[in-house]
C-alpha positions as CSV (number, residue, x, y, z in Angstrom):
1,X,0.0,0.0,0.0
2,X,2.3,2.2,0.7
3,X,4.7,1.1,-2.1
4,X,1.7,2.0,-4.3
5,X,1.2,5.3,-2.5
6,X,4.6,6.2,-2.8
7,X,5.2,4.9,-7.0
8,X,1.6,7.4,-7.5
9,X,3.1,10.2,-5.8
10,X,7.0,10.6,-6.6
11,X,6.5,14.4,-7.8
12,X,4.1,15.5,-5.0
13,X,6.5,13.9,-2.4
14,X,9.7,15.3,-4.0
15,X,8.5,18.6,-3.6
16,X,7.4,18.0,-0.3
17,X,10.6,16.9,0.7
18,X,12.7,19.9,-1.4
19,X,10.4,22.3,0.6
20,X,10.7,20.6,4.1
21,X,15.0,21.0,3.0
22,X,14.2,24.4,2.5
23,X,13.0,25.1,5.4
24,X,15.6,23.8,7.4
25,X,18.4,26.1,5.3
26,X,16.6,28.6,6.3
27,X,15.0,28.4,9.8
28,X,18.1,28.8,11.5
29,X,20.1,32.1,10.4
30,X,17.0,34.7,9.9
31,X,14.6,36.2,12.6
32,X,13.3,39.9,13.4
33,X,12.9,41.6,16.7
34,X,9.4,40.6,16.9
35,X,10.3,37.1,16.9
36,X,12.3,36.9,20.2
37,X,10.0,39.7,21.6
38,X,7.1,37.4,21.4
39,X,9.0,34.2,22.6
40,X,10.2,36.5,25.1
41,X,6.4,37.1,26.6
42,X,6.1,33.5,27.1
43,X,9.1,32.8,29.0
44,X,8.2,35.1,31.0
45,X,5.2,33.6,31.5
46,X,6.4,30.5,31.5
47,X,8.3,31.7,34.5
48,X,5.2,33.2,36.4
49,X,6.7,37.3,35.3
50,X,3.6,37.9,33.6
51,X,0.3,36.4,33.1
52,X,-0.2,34.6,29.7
53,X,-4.3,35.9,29.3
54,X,-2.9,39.6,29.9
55,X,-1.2,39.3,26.4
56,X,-3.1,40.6,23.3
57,X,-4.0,37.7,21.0
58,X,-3.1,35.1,23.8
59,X,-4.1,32.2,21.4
60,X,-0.8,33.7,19.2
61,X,1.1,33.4,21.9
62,X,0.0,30.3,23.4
63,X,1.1,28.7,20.0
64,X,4.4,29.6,20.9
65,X,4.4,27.5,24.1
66,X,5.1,24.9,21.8
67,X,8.4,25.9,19.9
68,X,9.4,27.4,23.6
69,X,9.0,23.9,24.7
70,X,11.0,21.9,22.2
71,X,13.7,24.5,22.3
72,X,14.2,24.3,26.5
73,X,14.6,20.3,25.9
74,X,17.7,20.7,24.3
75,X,18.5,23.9,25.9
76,X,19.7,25.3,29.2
77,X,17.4,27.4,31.2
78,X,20.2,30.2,31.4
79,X,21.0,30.3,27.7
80,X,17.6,30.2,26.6
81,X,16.1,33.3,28.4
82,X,19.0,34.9,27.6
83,X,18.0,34.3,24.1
84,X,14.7,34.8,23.8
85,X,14.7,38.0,26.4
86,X,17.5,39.7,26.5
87,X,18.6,38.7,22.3
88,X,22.0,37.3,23.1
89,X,22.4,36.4,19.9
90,X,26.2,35.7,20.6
91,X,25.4,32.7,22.6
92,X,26.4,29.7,21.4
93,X,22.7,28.0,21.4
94,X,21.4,30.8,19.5
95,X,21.1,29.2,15.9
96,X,19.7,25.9,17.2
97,X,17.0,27.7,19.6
98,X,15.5,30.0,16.8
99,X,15.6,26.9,14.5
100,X,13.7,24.4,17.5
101,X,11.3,27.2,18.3
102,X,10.8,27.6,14.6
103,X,10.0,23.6,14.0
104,X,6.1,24.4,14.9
105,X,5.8,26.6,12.0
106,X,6.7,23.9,9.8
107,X,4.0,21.7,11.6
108,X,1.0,23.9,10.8
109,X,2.1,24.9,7.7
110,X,2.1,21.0,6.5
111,X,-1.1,20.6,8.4
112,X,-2.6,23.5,6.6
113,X,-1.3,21.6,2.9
114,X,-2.7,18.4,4.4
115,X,-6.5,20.1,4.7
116,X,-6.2,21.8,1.2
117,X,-5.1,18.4,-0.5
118,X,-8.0,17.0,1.0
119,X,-10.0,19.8,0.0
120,X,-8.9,19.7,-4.0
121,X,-9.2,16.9,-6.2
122,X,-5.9,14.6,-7.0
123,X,-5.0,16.4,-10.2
124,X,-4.7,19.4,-8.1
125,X,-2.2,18.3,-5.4
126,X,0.7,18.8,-7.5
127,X,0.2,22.7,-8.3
128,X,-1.0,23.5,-4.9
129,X,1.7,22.4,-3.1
130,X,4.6,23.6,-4.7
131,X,2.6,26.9,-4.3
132,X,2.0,26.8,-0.9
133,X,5.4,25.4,-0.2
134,X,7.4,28.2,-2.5
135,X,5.3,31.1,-2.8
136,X,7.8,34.0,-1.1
137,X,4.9,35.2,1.2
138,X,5.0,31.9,3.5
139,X,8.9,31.3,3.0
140,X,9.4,35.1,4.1
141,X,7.1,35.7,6.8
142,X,7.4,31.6,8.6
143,X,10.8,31.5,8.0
144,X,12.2,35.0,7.8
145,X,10.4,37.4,9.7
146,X,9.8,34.4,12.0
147,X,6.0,35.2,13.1
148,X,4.0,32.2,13.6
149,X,1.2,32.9,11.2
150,X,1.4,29.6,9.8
151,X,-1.2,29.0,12.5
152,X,-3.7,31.3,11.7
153,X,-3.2,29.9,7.8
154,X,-4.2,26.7,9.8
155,X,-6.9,28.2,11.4
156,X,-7.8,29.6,8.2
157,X,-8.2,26.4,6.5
158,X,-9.6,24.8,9.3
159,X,-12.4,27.3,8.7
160,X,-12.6,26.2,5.1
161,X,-12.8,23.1,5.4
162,X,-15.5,23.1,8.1
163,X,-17.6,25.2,5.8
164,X,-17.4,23.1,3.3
165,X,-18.5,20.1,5.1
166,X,-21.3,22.4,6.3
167,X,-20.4,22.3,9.9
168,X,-21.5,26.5,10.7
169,X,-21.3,25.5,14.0
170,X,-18.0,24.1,14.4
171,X,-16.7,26.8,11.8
172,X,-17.8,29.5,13.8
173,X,-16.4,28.1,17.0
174,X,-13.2,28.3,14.9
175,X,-13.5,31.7,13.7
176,X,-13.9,32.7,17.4
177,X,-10.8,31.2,18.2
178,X,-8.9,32.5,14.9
179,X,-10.2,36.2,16.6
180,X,-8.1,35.0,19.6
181,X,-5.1,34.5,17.4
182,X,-5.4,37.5,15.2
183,X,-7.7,40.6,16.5
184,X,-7.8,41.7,13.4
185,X,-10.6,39.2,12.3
186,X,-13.0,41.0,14.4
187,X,-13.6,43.2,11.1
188,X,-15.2,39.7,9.1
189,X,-17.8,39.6,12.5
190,X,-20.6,42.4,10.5
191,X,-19.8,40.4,7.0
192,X,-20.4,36.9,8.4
193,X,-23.3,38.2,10.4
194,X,-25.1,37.8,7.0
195,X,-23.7,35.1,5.4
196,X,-24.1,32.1,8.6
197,X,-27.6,31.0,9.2
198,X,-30.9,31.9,7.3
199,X,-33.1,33.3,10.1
200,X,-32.1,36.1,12.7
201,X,-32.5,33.3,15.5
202,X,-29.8,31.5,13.5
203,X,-27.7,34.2,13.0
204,X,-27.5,35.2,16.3
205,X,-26.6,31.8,17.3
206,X,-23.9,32.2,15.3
207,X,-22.7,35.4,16.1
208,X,-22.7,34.4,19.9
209,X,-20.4,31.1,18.9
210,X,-18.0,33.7,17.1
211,X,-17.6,36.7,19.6
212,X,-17.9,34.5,23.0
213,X,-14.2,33.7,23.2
214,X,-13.0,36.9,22.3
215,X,-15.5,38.5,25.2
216,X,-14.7,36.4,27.7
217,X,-10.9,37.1,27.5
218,X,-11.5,40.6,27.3
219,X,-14.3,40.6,30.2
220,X,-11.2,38.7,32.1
221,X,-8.6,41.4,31.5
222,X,-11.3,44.3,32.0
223,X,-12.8,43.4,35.2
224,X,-10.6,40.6,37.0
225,X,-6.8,41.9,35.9
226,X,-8.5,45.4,35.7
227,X,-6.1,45.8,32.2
228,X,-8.8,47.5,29.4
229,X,-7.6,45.7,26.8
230,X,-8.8,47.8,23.9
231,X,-7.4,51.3,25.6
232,X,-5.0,52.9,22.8
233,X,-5.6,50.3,20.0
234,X,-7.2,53.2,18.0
235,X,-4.6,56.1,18.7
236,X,-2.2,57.1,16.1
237,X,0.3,54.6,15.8
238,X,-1.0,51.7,17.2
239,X,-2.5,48.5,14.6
240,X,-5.8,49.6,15.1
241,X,-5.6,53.2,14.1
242,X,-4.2,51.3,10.5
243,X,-8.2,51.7,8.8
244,X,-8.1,55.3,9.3
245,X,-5.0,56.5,8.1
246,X,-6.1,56.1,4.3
247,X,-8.7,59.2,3.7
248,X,-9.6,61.4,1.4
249,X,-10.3,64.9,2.5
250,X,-14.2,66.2,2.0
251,X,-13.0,69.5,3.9
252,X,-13.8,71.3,7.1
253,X,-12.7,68.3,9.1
254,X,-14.7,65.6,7.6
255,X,-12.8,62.9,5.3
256,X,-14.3,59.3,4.0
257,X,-12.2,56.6,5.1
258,X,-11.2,54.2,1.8
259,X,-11.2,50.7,3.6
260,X,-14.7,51.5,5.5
261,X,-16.3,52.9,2.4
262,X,-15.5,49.5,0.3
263,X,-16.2,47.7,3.2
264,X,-19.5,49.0,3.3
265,X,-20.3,49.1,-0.3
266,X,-19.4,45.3,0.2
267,X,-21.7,44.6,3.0
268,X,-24.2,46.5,1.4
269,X,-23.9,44.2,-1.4
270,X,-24.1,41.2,0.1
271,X,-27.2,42.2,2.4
272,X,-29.4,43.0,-0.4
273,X,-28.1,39.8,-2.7
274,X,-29.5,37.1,-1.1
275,X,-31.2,37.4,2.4
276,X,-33.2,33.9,2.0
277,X,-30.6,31.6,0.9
278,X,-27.8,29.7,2.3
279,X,-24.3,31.1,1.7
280,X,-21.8,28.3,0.8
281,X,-18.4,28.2,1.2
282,X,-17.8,29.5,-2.3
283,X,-19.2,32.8,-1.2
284,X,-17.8,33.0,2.7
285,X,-14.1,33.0,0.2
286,X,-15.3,35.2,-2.6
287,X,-16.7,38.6,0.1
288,X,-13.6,37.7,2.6
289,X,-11.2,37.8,0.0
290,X,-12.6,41.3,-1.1
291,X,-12.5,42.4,2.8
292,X,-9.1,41.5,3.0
293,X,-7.6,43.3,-1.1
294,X,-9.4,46.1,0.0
295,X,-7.0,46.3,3.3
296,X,-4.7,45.5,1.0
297,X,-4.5,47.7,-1.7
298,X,-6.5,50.6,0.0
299,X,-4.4,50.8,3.5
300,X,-1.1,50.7,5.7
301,X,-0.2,46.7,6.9
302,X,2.9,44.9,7.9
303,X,4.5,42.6,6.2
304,X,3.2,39.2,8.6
305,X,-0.3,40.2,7.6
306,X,-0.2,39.4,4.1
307,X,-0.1,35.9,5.1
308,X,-3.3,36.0,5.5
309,X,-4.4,36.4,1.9
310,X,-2.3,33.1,0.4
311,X,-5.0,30.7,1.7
312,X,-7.1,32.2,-0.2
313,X,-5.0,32.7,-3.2
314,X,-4.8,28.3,-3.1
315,X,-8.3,28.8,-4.2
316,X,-8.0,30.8,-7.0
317,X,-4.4,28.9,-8.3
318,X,-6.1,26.0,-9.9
319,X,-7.9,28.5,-12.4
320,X,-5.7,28.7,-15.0
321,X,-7.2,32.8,-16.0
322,X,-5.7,33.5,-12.5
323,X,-2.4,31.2,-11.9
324,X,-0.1,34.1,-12.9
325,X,-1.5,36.5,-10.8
326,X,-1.4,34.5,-7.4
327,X,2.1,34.3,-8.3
328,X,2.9,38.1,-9.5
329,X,0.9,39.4,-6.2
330,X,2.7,37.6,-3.6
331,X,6.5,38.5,-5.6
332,X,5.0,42.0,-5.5
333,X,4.7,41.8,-2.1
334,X,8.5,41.5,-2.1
335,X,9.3,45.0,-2.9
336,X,7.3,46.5,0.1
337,X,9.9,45.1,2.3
338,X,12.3,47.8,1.8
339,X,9.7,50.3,3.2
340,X,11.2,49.6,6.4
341,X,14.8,49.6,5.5
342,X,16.9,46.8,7.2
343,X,14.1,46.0,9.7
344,X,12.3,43.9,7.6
345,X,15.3,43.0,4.8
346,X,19.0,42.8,5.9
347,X,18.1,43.3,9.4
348,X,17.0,39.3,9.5
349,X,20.5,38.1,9.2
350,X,20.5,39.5,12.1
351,X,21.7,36.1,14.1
352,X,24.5,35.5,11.7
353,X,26.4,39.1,12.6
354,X,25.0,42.3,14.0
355,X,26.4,44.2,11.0
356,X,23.1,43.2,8.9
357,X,21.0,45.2,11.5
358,X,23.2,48.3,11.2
359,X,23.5,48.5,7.4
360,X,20.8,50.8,5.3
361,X,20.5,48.8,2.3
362,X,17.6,51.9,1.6
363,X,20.1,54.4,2.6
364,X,22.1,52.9,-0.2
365,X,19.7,52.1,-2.6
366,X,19.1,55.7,-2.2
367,X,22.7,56.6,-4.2
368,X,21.9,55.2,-7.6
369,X,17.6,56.1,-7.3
370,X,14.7,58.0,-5.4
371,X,14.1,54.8,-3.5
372,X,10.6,56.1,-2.2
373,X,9.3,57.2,-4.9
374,X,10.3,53.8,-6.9
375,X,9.0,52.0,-3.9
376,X,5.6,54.0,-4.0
377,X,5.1,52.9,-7.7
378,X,5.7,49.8,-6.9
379,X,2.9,50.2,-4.2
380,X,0.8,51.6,-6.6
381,X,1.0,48.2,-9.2
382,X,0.8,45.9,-6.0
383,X,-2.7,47.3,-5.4
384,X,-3.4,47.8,-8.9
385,X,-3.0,44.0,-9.4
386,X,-4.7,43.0,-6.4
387,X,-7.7,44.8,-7.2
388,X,-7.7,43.8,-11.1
389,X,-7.9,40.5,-9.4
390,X,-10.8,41.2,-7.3
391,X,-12.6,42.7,-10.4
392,X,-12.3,39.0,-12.4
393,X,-12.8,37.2,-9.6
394,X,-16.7,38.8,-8.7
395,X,-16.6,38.8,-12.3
396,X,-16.9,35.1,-12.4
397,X,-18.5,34.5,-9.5
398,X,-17.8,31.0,-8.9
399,X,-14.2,31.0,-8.9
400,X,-13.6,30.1,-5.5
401,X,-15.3,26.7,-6.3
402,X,-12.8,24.1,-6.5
403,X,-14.9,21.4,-8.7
């Protein structure tokens, strides 16, 4: 059987295996700040410093437990805190720490792959997973940045998949827990107020499944840690303040923000096209993958959210109209990276020698071009494409369905 398996397979499982190598070169020698800031938080958990459900998105960092975990096996206590909190990057455990704590990535990335294969039919396998394995997006963010969004990509699919089995109830539960992973998913909540259940007793049912865990870890923080939570997430600066910073100027004060305008238009839309009917999963992927281009191309994100997107992008891959431009979107993404100089480029070789996290490759760039203004065009195309791709894809309709 497994003879058989492996004869009717060879290409599928050589790429699994090139990308699983890939990995491994990788994991090791690249990791931003963020990375040891957030394995930082759990060690000090871990050591009873800080309380795990006072962090933000404490499913995020519960994930990390894990890769913590494996890495302290191996590991002495000493050289391991001194690692992940003070960045001792000298120490001589350093690459095989941020490659242990990196191994979980790898799991739920694979796990995610496992749930699409099972998703697709067989004569899909092949293209899916070398672009889920290759695509820069995963390899940059998993691997590079080091930001364990590999698990809400699992989460994601998990979501998928429960949809398309027609399990709203279990999906939902999972979206509540995705919301505990990523805050940012709290912006779907309005959009799949209309698209789960057919009645209003329904969709409240729903609703209540999706927000409870999310309220009850913020009730905790609010009223037994007395830590508000939500205090400064919308002032200038901070993640949340993000959907306003895009505008356009009406005068006297008043300005239309871009991302809320599409975002209504969008809801507006899907309100008034089909109040009596059951949404499948083909429409749950075609209005959240609008929801997240319009963040996209109409607003300010960093570089780990556009993750989020690729799972999504699976979907549309098999089409052969839109193979090229899942590819050309997420090697557009590439070129963003500079926007924040060395922090998000040379600044990841960061464990090898401290010299990548001092040298301005912008700064440099800067000699031979207007860097910003090259970069801005470049910004410009990126939401260009990712928008000419949301225009086929309603166009169509159906793309999202993968038979």
């Amino acid at each position: 059987m497994l003879k058989r398996f492996i004869k009717s397979n060879r290409q599928l499982l050589f790429w699994l295996s090139l990308g699983l190598l890939l990995r491994f070169l990788l994991m090791p020698f690249l990791a931003h700040d963020d990375f040891f800031l957030i394995y930082g938080r759990v060690a000090k958990a871990l050591t009873g410093e800080a309380n795990f459900f006072s962090f933000s998105q404490p499913l995020f960092h519960f994930f990390h437990f894990l890769g913590y975990g494996l890495a302290r096996i191996f590991t002495p206590t000493k050289d391991l805190l001194g690692i992940f909190v003070n960045q001792n990057l000298a120490n001589i455990h350093s690459f095989k720490v941020i490659f242990l704590a990196k191994i979980p990535f790898v799991i739920f990335e694979y796990l995610s792959l496992w749930l699409f294969l099972k998703l697709f039919k067989k004569k899909d396998w092949l293209k899916i997973t070398v672009f889920w394995l290759f695509n820069p997006v995963n390899l940059y963010v998993f691997y590079g940045f080091g930001r364990f969004e590999a698990a809400v990509a699992f989460l994601l699919v998990l979501f998928f998949w429960l949809l398309k089995r027609q399990k709203d109830y279990w999906a939902s539960l999972v979206f509540g827990l995705l919301i505990l992973t990523r805050t940012f998913f709290l912006i779907f909540i309005p959009l799949y107020f209309l698209l789960f259940g057919k009645t209003l007793k329904e969709k409240i049912k729903y609703f209540v499944l999706q927000v409870a865990p999310f309220a009850l870890w913020y009730c905790y923080n609010q009223f037994w840690l007395k830590k508000p939570q939500l205090t400064g997430v919308f002032q200038e600066g901070s993640h949340g303040s993000y959907f306003f910073e895009s505008q356009i100027s009406l005068g006297q004060g008043q300005v239309i923000y871009l991302f809320f305008l599409a975002y209504a238009l969008l809801w507006l839309f899907v309100w008034f096209k089909g109040r009596e009917r059951r949404f499948v999963l083909n429409d749950f992927l075609l209005y959240s993958f609008a929801v997240l281009v319009f963040y996209y191309s109409l607003g300010f994100f960093h570089p780990q959210y556009f993750a989020w997107i690729i799972p999504f992008l699976v979907f549309l891959l098999i089409r052969p109209n839109y193979t090229k431009l899942a590819w050309l979107l997420t090697f557009l993404f590439l070129p963003l990276l500079f926007f924040w100089d060395n922090f998000t480029t040379l600044g990841l070789l960061r464990p090898l020698a401290e010299f990548f996290n001092d040298f301005s490759l912008l700064g440099w760039l800067g000699k031979f071009f207007p860097t910003m203004k090259v970069l801005n065009a470049i910004r410009s195309i990126f939401s260009a494409v990712g928008l000419y791709l949301l225009y086929l894809v309603f166009k169509e309709k159906d793309v999202f369905k993968n038979n």
